[in-house]
N, C-alpha and C positions, 0 to 999 in steps of 0.2 A: 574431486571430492568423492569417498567412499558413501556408500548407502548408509554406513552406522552413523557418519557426520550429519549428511543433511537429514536423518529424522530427526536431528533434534533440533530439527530450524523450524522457528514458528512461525508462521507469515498468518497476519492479519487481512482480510481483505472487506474495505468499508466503503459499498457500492451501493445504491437503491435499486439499480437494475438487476431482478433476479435473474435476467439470460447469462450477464457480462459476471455477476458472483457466480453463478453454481457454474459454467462452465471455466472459469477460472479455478475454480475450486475442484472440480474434478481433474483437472488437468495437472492441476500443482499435487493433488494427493497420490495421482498415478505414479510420479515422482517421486515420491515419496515424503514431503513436506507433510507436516502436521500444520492444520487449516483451520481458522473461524472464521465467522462471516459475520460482519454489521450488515444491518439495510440503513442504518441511518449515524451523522456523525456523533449525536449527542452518544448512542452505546456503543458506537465505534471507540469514541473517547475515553470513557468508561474502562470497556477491555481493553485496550491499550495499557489502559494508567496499570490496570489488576492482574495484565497478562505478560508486557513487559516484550512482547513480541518481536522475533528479529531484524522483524521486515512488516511493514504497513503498504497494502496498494490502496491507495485514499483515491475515491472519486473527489472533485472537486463541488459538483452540484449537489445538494444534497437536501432530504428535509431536515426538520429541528436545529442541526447545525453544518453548515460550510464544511465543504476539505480544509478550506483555509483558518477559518475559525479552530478546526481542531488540532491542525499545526501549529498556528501561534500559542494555542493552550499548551499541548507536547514540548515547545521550547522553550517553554517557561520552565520546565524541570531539567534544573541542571544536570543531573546525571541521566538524563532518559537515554535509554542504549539505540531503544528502532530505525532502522534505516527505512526510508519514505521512498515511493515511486507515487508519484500524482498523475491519474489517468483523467483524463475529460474531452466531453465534445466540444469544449471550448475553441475557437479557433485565433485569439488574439493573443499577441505578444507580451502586452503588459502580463496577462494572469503569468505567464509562464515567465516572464523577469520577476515577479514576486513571489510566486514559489521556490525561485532560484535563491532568490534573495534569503527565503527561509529557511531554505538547506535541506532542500527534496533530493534524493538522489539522483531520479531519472524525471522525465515529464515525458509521459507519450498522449498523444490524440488519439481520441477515440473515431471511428472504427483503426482495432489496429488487429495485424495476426496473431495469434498465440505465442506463434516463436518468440516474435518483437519482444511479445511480455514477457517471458519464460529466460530470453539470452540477456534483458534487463535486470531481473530478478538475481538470475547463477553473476553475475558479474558486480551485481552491488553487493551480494552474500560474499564475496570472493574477494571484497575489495578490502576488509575490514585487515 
């Protein structure tokens, strides 16, 4: 993918942990990705719905609303375009067969590398 392609990729990223947003966020804008950040799901939702973003990395934990909460709300919109990566320190299977279920594209654990995140992200963008 050329540099003129992926600036115009939006990625959403909807974490409460300000370490795990801004260095994700510095990391994907060195890139060259065009970046917002929620702290919480309820305005994660929100931009989502207003921003239309190519790609959502959704904490799962969250306050006011759930990663999952604001998945089931996004697949309720027929035409919602966003491709989903669900990050969490979750460590059980069920969360992650029900995200699957909801049509996350990737599911990683948190603590993960950058790359992990980074060769998730170029591959779900890649996949469309």
């Amino acid at each position: 993918m050329n540099s003129t392609e992926q600036d115009k990729k939006r990625i959403l990223i909807v974490d409460d942990d300000p370490e795990i947003s801004e260095s994700t966020r510095l990391a994907l804008e060195a890139l060259g990705y065009e970046v917002e950040v929620a702290r919480d799901g309820s305005t994660g939702l929100a931009l989502a719905e207003r921003r239309r973003p190519d790609l959502m990395i959704l904490d799962m934990m969250m306050p006011k609303r759930s990663g999952f909460l604001v998945l089931e709300t996004l697949r309720q919109i027929d035409d919602f375009p966003t491709r989903i990566i669900m990050i969490t320190a979750n460590e059980g299977n069920r969360h992650k067969e029900y995200a699957e279920k909801l049509g996350v594209d990737a599911y990683i654990r948190k603590p993960f590398p950058m790359d992990e995140l980074i060769d998730a992200i170029e591959r779900v963008l890649n996949e469309r």
